[in-house]
DRENRORO-796492 format. One record per residue (C-alpha): residue in one letter; y negated, z negated, x negated. Coordinates in steps of 0.5 Angstrom, whole numbers, plus 500, padded with zeros to 3 digits. Each point is the difference from the previous one (the first is absolute). Layout:
<rs>
AYZX ...
</rs>
This chain:
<rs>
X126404698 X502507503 X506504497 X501507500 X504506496 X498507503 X503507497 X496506501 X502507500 X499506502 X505505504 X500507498 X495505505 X506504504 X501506497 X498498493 X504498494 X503493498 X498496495 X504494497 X497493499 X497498494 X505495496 X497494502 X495499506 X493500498 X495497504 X505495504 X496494495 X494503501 X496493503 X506497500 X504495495 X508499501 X504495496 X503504495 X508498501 X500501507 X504506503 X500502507 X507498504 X500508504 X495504498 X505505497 X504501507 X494500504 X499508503 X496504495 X501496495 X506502496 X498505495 X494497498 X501498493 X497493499 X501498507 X506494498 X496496496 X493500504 X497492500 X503497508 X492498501 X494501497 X494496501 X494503504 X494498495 X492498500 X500494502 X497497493 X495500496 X504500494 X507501497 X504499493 X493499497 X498506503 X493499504 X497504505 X492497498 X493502505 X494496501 X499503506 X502496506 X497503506 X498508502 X495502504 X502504507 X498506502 X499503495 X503503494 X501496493 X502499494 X505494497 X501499493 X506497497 X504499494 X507499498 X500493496 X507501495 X503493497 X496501494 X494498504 X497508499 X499505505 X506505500 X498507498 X506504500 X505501506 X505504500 X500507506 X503498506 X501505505 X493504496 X497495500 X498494496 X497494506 X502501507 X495496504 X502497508 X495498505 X502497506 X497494505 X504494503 X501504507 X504506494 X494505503 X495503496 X506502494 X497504495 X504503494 X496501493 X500502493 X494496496 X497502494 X500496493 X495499496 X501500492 X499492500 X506499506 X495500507 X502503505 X496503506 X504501506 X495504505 X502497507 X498504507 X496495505 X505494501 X499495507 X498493500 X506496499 X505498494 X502506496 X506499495 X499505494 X506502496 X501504493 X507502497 X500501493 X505502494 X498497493 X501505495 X499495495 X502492499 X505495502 X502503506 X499508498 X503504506 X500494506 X497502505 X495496504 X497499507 X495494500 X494500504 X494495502 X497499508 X492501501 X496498506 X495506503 X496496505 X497501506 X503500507 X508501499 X504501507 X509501498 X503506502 X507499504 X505502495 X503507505 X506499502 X507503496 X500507501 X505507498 X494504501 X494502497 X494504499 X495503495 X495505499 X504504505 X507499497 X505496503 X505496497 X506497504 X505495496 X507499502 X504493498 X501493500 X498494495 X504494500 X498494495 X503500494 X505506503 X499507496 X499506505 X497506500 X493503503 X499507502 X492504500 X499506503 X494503499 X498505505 X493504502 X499504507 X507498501 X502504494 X504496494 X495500493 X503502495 X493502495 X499493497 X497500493 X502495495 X495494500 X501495495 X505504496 X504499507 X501503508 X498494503 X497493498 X502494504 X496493501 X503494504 X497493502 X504495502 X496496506 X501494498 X497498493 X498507499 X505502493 X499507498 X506505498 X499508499 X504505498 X501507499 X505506501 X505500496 X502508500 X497504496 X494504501 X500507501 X494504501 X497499507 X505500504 X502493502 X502497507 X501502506 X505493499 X500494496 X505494499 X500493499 X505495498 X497494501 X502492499 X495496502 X501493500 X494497505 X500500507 X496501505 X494506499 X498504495 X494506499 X502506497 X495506497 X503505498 X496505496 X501508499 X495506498 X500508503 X496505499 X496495495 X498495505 X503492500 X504498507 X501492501 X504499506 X501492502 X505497504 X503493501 X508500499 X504493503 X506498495 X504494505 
</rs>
């Protein structure tokens, strides 16, 4: 199973005022599960890291999740075992809690209660989601046109209630859409990328099982963007999959927002603990518009 620790934050825009960390990172469990007595062995020396409260006693690995069903008495609980293609569609879902009933009441995590992946065996086709929840626990996510093949659907979750009140989950099920599928080729690994006409460069190195740092930039028309809006509570939103076995982590910044006044630069420490490849989807809004940049990362 894939492992994989990332911190994500956010530098100030040049010329704007410096804002300390929270108390705690918030957001580096998000999707993630760590042994509770673990410590990092040099996070507190690695550059940057100084000065940030928490750091020192952050997990040394965090499992990527969704590669189950269910979990501590947790179930993720469809009837729906293949999709159509080519067309938009609806899954409907529930939450099974320990008791045997649909949970109902989740706890708000970065704004929102549920938030639902969808990504095909090749790692293509990645859509980030926020379903709605009828009285009785069914959710219904709204998924745009999906290519024949097998699709793994993720949903991460707090309950607000029970047993495991305040544990996050990430637990997801695998359906068929069928028809004629043809894998894509993973794209080679890469510092560079676009979207909707912003480029977004990445500097850094990753090694398994080494902590070390990531940085993004994010530019348009070779100028440096520094007008991203909260999206999710936050600057950025990060999705990354490893190749292998398809365990899901995602995370957030942990600065603080302030207005609409993000970027132009992002920082990641990141620890993951798998080698090999990994897609990464990076998510940010300006001027009220969603911007996913994809690119595939290497750690040796």
């Amino acid at each position: 199973m894939a492992v994989a620790a990332i911190v994500l934050f956010t530098l100030p825009a040049r010329g704007s005022s410096t804002h300390s960390a929270p108390a705690g990172p918030p957001g580096m469990d998000h999707g993630m599960t760590a042994p509770p007595s673990a410590t990092t062995p040099g996070m507190a020396g690695m550059p940057g890291m100084a000065g940030m409260p928490g750091m020192a006693g952050m997990p040394a690995t965090a499992t990527g999740e969704g590669l189950a069903a269910e979990r501590d008495g947790y179930r993720l609980d469809s009837a729906a075992t293949s999709l159509p293609a080519g067309r938009a569609v609806t899954y409907p879902f529930t939450v099974i809690g320990p008791d045997g009933r649909p949970v109902t009441d989740f706890a708000d995590v970065q704004t929102k209660r549920l938030h639902f992946y969808a990504i095909r065996s090749d790692l293509t086709g990645y859509q980030h989601l926020h379903p709605t929840m009828a009285p009785d626990g069914t959710w219904t996510a709204e998924l745009t046109a999906l290519e024949p093949g097998t699709w793994r659907l993720y949903a991460s979750f707090t309950p607000n209630t029970g047993p495991r009140k305040g544990s996050e989950f990430v637990l997801s099920r695998t359906v068929t859409v069928p028809g004629q599928a043809t894998a894509a080729p993973l794209p080679a690994a890469t510092d560079s990328t676009t979207a909707d006409g912003y480029a977004i460069a990445v500097q850094g190195e990753l090694t398994a099982g080494t902590p070390a740092p990531l940085i993004v930039t994010i530019s348009k028309d070779g100028q440096p963007v520094t007008d991203l809006q909260p999206y999710l509570d936050s600057y950025a939103h990060l999705s990354i999959v490893h190749e292998g076995d398809q365990a899901l982590a995602h995370l957030h910044p942990t600065t603080p927002v302030h207005a609409d006044h993000g970027g132009p630069t992002l920082a990641l420490y990141a620890l993951l603990g798998e080698p090999g490849n990994w897609r990464a989807y990076l998510q940010f809004r300006t001027a009220g518009q969603l911007h996913t940049a994809a690119l595939t990362l290497h750690v040796a």
